[in-house]
N, C-alpha and C positions, 0 to 999 in steps of 0.2 A: 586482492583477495586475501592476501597474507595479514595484511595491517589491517584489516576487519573482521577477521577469524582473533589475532591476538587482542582486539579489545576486546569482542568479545567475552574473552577468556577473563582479560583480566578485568571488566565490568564486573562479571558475575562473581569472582570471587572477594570484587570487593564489595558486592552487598553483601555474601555470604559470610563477609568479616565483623560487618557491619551489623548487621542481622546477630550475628554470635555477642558480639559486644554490645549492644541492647539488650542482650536476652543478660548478660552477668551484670549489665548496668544496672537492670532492673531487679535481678536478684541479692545485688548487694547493695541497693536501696531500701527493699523490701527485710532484707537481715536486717540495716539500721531501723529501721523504723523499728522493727518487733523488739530491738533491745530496747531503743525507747519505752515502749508500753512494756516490758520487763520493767525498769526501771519506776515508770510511774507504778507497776502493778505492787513493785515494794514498798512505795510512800506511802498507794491508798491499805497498804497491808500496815506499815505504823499509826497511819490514820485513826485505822478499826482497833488499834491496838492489838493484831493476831502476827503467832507467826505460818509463818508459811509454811506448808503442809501437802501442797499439793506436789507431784513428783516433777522432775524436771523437765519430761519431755511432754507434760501437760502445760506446764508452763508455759516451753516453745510456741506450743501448740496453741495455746489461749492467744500469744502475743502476735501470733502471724495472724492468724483471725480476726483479730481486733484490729490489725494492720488493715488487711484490707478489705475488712468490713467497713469502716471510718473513713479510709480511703477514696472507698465506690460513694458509700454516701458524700461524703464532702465534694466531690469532685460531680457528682450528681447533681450536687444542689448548685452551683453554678453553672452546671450546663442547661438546667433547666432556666436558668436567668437568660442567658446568649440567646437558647433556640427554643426556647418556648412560645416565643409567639407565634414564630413559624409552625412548630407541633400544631397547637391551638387552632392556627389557620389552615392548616392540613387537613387537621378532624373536621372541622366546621366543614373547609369542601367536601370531603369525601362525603360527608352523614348528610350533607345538606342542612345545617344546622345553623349556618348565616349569621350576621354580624353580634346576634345575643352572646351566642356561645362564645364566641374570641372575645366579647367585653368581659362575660364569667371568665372564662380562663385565663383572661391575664390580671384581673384580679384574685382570682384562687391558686395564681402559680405562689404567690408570695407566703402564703401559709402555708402550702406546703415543703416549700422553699426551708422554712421555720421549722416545721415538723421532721425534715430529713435530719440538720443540726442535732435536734433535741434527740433525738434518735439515736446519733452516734456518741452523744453523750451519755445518754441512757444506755445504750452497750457495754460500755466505756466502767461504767458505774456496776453496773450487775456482774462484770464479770473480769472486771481487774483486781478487787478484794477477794484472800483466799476468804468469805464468810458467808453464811447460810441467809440467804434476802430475798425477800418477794422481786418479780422484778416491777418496778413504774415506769410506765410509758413516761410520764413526764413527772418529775421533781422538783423542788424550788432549786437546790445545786443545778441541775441539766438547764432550768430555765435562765437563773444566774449567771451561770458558764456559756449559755448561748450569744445572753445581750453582753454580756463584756465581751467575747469574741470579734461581735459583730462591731460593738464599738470601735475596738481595739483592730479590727481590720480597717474600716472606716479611717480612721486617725494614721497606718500602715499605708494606705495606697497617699496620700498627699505625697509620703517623703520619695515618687517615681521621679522628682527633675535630681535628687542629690546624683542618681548615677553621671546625671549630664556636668556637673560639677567637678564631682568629685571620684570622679569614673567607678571603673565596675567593684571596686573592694568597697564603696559604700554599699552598693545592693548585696554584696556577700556577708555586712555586717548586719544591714538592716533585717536581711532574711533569716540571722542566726539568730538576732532579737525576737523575732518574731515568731520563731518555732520556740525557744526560749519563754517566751511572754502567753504564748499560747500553750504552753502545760503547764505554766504557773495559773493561769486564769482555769484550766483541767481541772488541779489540784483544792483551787478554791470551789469548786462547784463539789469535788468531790465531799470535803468539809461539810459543806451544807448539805449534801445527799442524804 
């Protein structure tokens, strides 16, 4: 009875550790990221040729938002790849909607798949330059910066056997490339905005 009262105990405090340390993992994921988008928000501020203007705690405040706003979409748009067809085949049973609709829907996940992207670029775009701009749903930048992403993702998932090679400090280099290569391909789309 003893030695199952004290796991107990100590179970729960180590999800409760656990639980605590996701919760700062994720917050000091979420602080990187938003210096990130600080940092791009100054390039596309040299871009516009403007200086910066807006007060600092707007700043923060712009770049955790665009954290995870960008975030939610990016992370959307692939989940909508994995479980969309299931969704799709959800709806169709429940509606009664039958084999039409799951053929529509798994060809209309893919554009909208496209549209979340553009989307987060277009966010990305409107509201990382301190400057006065219409916002566009879509741009030739946001459209440019989506297909080189997608490219450039494309071309990123081949290099999955280097970890089996060249164990895990290749996937910690390729990843940094790749968060690297991925706000440089930002920064060109921003150009063309």
């Amino acid at each position: 009875m003893i030695q199952d009262q004290l796991l107990g105990i100590a179970q729960s405090r180590a999800q409760g550790a656990f639980t605590a340390g996701a919760i700062v993992s994720i917050l000091l994921a979420l602080w990187g990221v938003s210096e990130a988008f600080r940092l791009d928000m100054e390039a596309m501020n040299v871009m516009c040729e403007v200086e910066e203007a807006r007060p600092l705690w707007k700043q923060y405040l712009i770049s955790i938002f665009l954290s995870l706003g960008v975030v939610i979409l990016l992370l959307s748009a692939p989940g909508l790849v994995v479980f969309g067809p299931q969704l799709g085949g959800a709806v169709a049973d429940a509606m009664g909607l039958g084999f039409v609709f799951r053929l529509v829907w798994n060809i209309l996940q893919w554009p909208i798949l496209l549209f979340f992207a553009v989307f987060a670029f277009a966010l990305i775009y409107y509201f990382a330059p301190d400057v006065e701009q219409r916002f566009k749903w879509i741009s030739p930048g946001s459209v440019i910066a989506v297909a080189l992403w997608l490219v450039f993702s494309l071309y990123v998932k081949d290099f999955g056997s280097y970890n089996a090679v060249y164990d895990s400090l290749a996937g910690m280099v390729i990843l940094m490339l790749y968060i690297y290569y991925s706000s440089f391909i930002m920064l060109i789309g921003a150009e063309l905005h």
